[in-house]
C-alpha positions in Angstrom: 33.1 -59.2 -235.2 31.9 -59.9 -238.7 32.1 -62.9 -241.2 35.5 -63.1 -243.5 35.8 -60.6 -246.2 37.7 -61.7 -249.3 38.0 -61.2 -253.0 36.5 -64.2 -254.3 33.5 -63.9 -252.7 30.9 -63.9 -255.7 32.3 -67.0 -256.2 32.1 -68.7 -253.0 28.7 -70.6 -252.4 25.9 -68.8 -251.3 25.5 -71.8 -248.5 28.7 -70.4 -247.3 27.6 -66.7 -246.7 25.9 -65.1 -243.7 22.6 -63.7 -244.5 22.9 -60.4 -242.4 26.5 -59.7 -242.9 26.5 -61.3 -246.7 30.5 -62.7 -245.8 31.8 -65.6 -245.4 30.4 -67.4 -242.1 32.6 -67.2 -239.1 31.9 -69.2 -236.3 28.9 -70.9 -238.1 25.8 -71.3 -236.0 22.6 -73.0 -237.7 18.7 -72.0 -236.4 17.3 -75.0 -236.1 13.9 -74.1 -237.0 14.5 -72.9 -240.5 18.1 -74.5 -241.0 19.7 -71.3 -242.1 23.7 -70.4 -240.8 24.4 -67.1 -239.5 28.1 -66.3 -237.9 28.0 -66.1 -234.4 28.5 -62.6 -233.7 25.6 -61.6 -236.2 23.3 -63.9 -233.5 24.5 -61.9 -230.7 23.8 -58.4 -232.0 19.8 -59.7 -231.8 18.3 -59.2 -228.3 15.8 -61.3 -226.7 15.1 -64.8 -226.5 14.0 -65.4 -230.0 16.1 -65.2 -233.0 15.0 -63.7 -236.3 16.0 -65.3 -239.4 17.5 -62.6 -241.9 17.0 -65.1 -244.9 13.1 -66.6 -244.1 12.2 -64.4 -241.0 11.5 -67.2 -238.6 11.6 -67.3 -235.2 14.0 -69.5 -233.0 14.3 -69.5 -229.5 18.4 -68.6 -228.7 18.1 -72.1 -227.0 17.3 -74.4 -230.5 20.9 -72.8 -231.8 23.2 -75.0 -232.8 27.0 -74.2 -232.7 27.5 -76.1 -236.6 31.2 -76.7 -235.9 31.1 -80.2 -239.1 30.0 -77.2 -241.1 32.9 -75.4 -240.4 35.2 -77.9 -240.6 34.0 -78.0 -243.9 34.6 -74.4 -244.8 38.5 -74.8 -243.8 39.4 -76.2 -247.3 37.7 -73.4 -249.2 39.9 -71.0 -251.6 40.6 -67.6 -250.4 41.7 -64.7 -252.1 42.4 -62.0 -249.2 40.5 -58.9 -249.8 43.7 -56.4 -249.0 46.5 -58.4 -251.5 46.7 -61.0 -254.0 47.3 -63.4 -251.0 45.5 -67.2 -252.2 45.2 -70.4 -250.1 42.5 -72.2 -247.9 40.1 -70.4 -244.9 42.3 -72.6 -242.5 45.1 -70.2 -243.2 43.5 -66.8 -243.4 43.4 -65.6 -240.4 47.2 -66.5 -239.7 47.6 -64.4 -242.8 45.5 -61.4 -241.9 47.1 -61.4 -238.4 50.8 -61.8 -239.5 50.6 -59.3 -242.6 47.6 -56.9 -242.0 47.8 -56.6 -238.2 46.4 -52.9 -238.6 44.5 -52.6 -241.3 43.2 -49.1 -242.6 40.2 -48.5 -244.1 40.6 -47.7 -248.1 37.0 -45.4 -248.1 37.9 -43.3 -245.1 41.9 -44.0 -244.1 40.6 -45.0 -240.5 43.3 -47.7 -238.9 42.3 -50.9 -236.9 43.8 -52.9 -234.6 42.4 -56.3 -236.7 41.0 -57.1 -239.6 37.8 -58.2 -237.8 37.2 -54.9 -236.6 38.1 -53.5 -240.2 35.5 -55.3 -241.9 32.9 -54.6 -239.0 33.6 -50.6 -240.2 33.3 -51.6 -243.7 29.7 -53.7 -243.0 28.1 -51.2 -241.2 29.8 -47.9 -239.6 32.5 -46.6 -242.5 30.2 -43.6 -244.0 32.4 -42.7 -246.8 31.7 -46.2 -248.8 28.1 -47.1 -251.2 25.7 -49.2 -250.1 22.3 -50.1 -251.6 19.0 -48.7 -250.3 17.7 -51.4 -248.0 14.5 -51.3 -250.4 16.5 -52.5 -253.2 14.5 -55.6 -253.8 11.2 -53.6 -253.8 12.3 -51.3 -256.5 14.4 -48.7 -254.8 17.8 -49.5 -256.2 19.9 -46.4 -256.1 23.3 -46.6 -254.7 24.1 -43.8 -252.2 27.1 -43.5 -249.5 26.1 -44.6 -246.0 26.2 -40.7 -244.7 23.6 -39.6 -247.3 21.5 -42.3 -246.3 19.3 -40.0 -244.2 19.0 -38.2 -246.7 17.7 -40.3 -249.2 15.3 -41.7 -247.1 13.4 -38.3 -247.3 13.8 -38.3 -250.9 10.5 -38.7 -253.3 11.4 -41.9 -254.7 12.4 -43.9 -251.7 9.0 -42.6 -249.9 7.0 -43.5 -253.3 8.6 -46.9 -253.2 7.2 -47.2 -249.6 3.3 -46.4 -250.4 3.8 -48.6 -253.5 5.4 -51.8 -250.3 2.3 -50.9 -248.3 -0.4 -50.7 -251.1 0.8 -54.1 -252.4 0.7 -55.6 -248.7 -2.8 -54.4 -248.3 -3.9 -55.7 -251.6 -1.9 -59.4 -250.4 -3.8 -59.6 -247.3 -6.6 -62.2 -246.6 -10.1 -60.8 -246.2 -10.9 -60.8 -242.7 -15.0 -61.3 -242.1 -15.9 -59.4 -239.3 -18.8 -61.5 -237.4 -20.9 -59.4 -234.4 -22.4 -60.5 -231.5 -24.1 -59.6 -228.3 -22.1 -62.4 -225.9 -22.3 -61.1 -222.0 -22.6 -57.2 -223.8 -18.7 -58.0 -225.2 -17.9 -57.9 -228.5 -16.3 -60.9 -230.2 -14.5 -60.4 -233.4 -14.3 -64.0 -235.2 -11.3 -64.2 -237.2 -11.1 -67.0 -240.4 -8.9 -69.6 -240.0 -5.0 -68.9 -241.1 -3.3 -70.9 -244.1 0.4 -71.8 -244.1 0.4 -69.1 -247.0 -1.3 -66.2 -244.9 1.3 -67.0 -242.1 4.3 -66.2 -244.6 2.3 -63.5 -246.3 1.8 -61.7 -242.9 5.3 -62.7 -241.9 6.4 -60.5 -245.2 3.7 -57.6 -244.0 5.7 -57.8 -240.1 9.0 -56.6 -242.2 7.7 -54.4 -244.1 5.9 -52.4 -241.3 9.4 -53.1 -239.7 11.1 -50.9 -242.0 8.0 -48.6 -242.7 8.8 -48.1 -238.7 12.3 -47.3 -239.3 11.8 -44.7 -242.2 9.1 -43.1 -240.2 11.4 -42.4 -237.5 13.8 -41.2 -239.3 11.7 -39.1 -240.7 10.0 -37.8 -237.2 13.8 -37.6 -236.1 14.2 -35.4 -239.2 11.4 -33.0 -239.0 12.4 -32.1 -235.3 15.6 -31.6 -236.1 14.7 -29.5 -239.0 11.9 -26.9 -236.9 14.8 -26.7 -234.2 16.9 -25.1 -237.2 14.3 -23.3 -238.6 13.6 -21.9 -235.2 17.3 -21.0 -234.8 17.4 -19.2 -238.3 14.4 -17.6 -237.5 16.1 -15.8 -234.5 19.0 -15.2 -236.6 17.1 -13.6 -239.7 14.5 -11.7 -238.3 17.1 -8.9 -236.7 18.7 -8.8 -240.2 15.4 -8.6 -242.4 15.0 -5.5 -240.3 18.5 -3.7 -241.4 17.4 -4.5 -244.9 15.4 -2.0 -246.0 18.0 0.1 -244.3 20.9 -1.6 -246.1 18.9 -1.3 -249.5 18.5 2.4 -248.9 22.3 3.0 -248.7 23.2 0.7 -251.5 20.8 2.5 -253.9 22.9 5.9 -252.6 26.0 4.3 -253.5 25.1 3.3 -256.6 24.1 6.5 -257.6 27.0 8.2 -256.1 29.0 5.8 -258.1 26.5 6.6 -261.4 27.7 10.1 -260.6 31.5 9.2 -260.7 31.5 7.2 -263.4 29.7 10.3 -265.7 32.2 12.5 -264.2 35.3 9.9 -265.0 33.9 9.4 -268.6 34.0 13.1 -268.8 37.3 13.4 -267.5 38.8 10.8 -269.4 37.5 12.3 -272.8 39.0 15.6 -271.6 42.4 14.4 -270.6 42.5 12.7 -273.9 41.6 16.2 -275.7 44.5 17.5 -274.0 46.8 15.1 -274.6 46.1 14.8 -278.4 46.4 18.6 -278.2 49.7 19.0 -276.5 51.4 16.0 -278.4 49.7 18.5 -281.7 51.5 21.3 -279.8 55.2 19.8 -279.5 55.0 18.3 -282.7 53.9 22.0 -284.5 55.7 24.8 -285.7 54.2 28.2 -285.7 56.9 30.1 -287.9 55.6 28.6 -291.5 58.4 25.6 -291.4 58.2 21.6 -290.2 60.2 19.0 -290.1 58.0 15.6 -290.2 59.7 12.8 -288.3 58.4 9.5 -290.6 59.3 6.5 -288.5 58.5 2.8 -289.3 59.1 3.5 -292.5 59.7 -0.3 -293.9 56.2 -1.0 -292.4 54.4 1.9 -294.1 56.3 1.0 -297.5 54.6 -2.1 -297.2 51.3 -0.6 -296.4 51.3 1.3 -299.0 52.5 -1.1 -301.8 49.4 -3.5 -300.6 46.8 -0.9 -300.2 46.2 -1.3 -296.7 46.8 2.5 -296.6 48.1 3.8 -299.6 49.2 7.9 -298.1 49.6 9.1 -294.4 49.0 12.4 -293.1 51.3 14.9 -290.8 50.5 16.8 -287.9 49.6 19.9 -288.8 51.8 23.3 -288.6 51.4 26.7 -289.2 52.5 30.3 -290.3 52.2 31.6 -287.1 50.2 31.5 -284.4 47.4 32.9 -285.7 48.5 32.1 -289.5 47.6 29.4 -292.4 47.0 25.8 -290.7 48.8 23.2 -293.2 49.9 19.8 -293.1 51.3 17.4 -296.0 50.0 14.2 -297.6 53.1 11.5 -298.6 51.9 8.2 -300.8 55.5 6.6 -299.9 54.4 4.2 -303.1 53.7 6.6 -305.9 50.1 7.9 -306.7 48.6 8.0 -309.8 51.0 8.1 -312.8 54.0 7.7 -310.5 52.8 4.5 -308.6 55.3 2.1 -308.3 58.1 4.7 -310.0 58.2 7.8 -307.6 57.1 8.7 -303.8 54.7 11.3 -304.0 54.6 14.3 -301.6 51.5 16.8 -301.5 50.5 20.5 -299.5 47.1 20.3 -298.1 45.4 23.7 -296.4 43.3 22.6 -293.4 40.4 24.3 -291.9 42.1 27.0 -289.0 40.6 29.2 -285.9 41.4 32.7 -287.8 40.5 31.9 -291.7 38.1 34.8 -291.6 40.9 37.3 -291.3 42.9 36.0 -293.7 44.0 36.0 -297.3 43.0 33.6 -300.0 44.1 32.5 -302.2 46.9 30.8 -300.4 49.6 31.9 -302.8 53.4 31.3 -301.6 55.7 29.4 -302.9 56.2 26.0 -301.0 59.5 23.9 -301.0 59.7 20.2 -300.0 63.0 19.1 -298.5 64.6 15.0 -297.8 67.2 15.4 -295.4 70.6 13.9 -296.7 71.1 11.8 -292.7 74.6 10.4 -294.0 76.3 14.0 -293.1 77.0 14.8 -296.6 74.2 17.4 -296.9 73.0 15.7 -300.3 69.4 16.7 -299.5 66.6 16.3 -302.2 64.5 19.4 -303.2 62.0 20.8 -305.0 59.2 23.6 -305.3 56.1 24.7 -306.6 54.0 27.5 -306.5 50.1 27.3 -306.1 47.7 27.6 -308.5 45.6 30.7 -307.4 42.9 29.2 -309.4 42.5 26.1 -308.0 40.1 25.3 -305.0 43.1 23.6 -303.4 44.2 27.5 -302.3 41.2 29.1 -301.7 39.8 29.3 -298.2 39.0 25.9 -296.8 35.4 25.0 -296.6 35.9 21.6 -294.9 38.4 20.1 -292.1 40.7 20.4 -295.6 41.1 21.3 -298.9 42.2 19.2 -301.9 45.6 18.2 -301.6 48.1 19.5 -304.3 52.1 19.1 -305.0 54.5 17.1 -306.8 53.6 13.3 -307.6 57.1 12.6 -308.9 59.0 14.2 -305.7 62.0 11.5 -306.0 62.2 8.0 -307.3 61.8 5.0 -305.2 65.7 3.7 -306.7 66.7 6.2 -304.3 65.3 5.3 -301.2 64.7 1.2 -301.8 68.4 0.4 -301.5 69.1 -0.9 -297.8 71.8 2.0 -297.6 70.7 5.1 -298.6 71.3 7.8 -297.0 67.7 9.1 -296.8 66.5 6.0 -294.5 68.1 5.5 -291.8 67.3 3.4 -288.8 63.9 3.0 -290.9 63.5 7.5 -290.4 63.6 9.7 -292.7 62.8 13.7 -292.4 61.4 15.7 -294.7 61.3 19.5 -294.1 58.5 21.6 -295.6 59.2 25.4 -296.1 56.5 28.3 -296.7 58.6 31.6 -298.6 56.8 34.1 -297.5 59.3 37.0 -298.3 60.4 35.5 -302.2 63.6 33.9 -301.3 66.3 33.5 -303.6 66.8 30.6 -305.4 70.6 30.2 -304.7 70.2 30.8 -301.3 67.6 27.7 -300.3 70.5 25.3 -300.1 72.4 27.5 -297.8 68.7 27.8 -295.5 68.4 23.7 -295.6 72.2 22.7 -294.4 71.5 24.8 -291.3 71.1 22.7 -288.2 68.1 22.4 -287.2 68.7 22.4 -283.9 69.6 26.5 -283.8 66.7 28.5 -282.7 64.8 29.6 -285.4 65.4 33.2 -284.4 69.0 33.0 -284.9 68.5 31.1 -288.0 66.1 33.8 -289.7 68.9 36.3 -288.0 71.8 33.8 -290.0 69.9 33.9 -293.5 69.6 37.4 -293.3 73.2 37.8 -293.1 74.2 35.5 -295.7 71.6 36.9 -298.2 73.0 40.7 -297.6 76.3 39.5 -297.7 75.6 38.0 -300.9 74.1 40.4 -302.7 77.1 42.4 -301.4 79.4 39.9 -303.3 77.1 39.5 -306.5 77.0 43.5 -307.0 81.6 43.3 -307.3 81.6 40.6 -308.8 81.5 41.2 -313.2 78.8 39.4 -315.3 81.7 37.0 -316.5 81.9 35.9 -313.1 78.5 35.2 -312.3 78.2 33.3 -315.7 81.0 31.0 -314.7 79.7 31.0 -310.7 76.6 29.5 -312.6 78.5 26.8 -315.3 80.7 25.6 -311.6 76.8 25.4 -310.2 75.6 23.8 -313.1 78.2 21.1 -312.7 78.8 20.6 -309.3 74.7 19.9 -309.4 75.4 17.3 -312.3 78.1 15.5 -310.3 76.2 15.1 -307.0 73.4 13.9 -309.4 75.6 11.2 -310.8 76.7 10.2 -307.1 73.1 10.1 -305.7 71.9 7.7 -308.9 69.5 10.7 -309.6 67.9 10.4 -313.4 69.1 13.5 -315.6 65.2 15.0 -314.9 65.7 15.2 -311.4 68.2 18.4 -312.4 65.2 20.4 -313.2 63.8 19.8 -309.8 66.8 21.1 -308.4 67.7 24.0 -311.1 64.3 24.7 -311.7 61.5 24.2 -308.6 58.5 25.4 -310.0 58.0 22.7 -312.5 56.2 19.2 -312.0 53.2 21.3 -310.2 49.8 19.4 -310.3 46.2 19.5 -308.6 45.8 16.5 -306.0 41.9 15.4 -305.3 42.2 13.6 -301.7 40.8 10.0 -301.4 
């Protein structure tokens, strides 16, 4: 049992608390030597005959203690805030209180539960390792605050043991000189000490505490080093098996790494193959090898908008080819104009690339090459033109580089046409342009019939389907009289005017479609 733990204490007077416990005194007995109060159950944790003052370290004999009980009556009316509520009245009532509403306290550092409050504070004072006390140097310059389990701890730590040296060097500098007198008496010797002051009594009263705790520290410490060279010992026998296996263990890690080295070189390698292949067999389904290609344009909104910033003013398809061991080719489309026709046309261009079996064929690149923009409303309204190459340009002659100098038709069809939200040229933001090599001089009337194919007819039975309809129509053109053909070509003529006037097409645009070697010009490539 300690003294009474409360709220208020700072504000109780000192006279009041018990110098060991530092509470409020309970059971108040007085040494009558010094006159200092200590509770009753602090008196009886000292064994012996002799009491220790806490406050002035004198002695009393256990017989010279006087049970104070006028003092305690006395301490009845003091003011009392309780230390687990907001609970206020006078000492006399407190323990009523504490019995009646805190009859099992639990400790708010660790969340252990007592049967009293007594036993509670007891914990608190001295046992409860979870709550911050004060190193017991504090007066002597050692004032950090640590929780009771790392006490140990701290006791071993460099500024607790430099605070001790700095105790005992200030001790030894305190104490009296002692004169050390020799002489032969009965072949004894007799060591004559000086006479002791009051002060030197106090002064070696201090010294007895200090070696007092010195003591305690260096058992701690002995207790400490023991315990530490058992561990050691123990890790010892635990680590010297394993620091055998280690050179054995660093041996097969440096294998794995290098076995892992190995697979990574070989995954990188991999990796970069699988990718070649891929990009190759999406080049594959995406190609044609028969000197036609339809190019898919998606996204077309976003690359509008590319191209009307800048970002990226043209894009490129994949290429195609004559055959399979023919011209490679691919076209170049500036969806926003290029040149003259920025902002006012959607320019489409033929670029030769660099192929595998150049060396075996013929340049210049001279056939005829005819753009197409598929009509996707049903009503076969597609957009055409043609040119022919300039034999004398370096945009036809054998390619040097991965490609040659794009060429084609800057003014291919005015952005009017496909700007408007429904046109039939865009839709579900697609459109499909179709790119067609004549090898074999193909008659002008007969291109429209070749583009309202469907696509999706092998090409063998469309070449097979074109050949028909151009014998058959040659068959029809040799019966018919020249005053027919004129007037097949006036119903042309027309019919070409009026699906002009329905697509919004400009009265130029008729040349593109009566006439499709025109509007021919050299492209240089960015």
């Amino acid at each position: 049992m300690v003294g009474f733990n409360l709220q208020n204490k700072e504000s109780v007077n000192s006279m009041y608390i018990c110098s060991h416990c530092l509470l409020l005194l309970r059971d108040p007995f007085q040494l009558t030597d010094c006159g200092h109060r200590f509770c009753q159950s602090c008196i009886n944790e000292q064994e012996g005959d002799m009491i220790i003052c806490s406050e002035c370290r004198e002695k009393t004999s256990r017989k010279k203690l006087i049970a104070d009980r006028g003092f305690k009556n006395d301490m009845q009316a003091l003011p009392i805030v309780c230390s687990l509520c907001s609970w206020t009245d006078v000492l006399k009532n407190y323990q009523d209180h504490l019995n009646q509403i805190h009859p099992n306290p639990i400790c708010d550092y660790c969340g252990e539960k007592f049967s009293s409050i007594n036993d509670l504070d007891r914990h608190k004072q001295y046992d409860c390792e979870k709550i911050t006390v004060y190193c017991s140097l504090k007066k002597f310059g050692c004032e950090e605050m640590i929780l009771r389990i790392n006490l140990r701890q701290h006791y071993l730590s460099e500024h607790h043991q430099k605070t001790l040296i700095n105790i005992v060097r200030h001790l030894i500098s305190t104490l009296p000189n002692i004169t050390y007198k020799q002489s032969e008496i009965s072949s004894q010797m007799i060591i004559d000490l000086p006479h002791t002051t009051e002060n030197n009594t106090i002064q070696l009263q201090e010294f007895d505490e200090m070696i007092n705790l010195l003591s305690g520290g260096i058992e701690t410490l002995s207790d400490d080093i023991q315990r530490l060279f058992t561990e050691s010992i123990r890790h010892k026998n635990v680590l010297d098996p394993l620091a055998q296996d280690i050179p054995i263990l660093k041996i097969s890690i440096q294998e794995q790494n290098a076995f892992l080295d190995g697979m990574k070189i070989n995954q990188q390698v991999l990796q970069q193959d699988l990718a070649s292949m891929e990009q190759k067999l999406n080049a594959m389904k995406a190609s044609s090898y028969d000197g036609t290609f339809i190019w898919k344009i998606t996204n077309v909104q976003e690359k509008m908008v590319d191209a009307q910033s800048e970002r990226q003013t043209s894009i490129y398809s994949t290429p195609f080819y004559s055959s399979s061991t023919g011209y490679k080719m691919c076209t170049r489309l500036y969806l926003y104009g290029d040149g003259n026709a920025r902002r006012t046309h959607m320019s489409l261009f033929f670029v030769l690339l660099r192929g595998e079996y150049d060396a075996i064929l013929k340049f210049p690149f001279h056939y005829k090459v005819t753009f197409c923009l598929y009509d996707q409303s049903g009503q076969q309204r597609h957009i055409l033109d043609s040119f022919r190459p300039d034999v004398k340009s370096t945009s036809f002659q054998r390619p040097r580089s991965d490609m040659n100098i794009a060429s084609g038709i800057p003014k291919f069809i005015p952005l009017t046409i496909i700007q408007p939200d429904n046109n039939p040229y865009v839709r579900d933001d697609t459109m499909f342009i179709k790119v067609i090599i004549d090898f074999d001089d193909m008659p002008k009337t007969l291109l429209p019939y070749v583009l309202n194919l469907n696509p999706g007819i092998p090409t063998e039975i469309q070449q097979k389907m074109i050949q028909q309809e151009s014998a058959r129509r040659q068959q029809q053109q040799t019966s018919t009289s020249p005053i027919a053909n004129a007037e097949t070509d006036q119903s042309v003529k027309v019919n070409l005017q009026q699906a002009n006037a329905l697509l919004n097409i400009p009265a130029n645009m008729d040349n593109k479609l009566s006439d499709p070697t025109n509007n021919t010009i050299n492209r240089i490539a960015d």
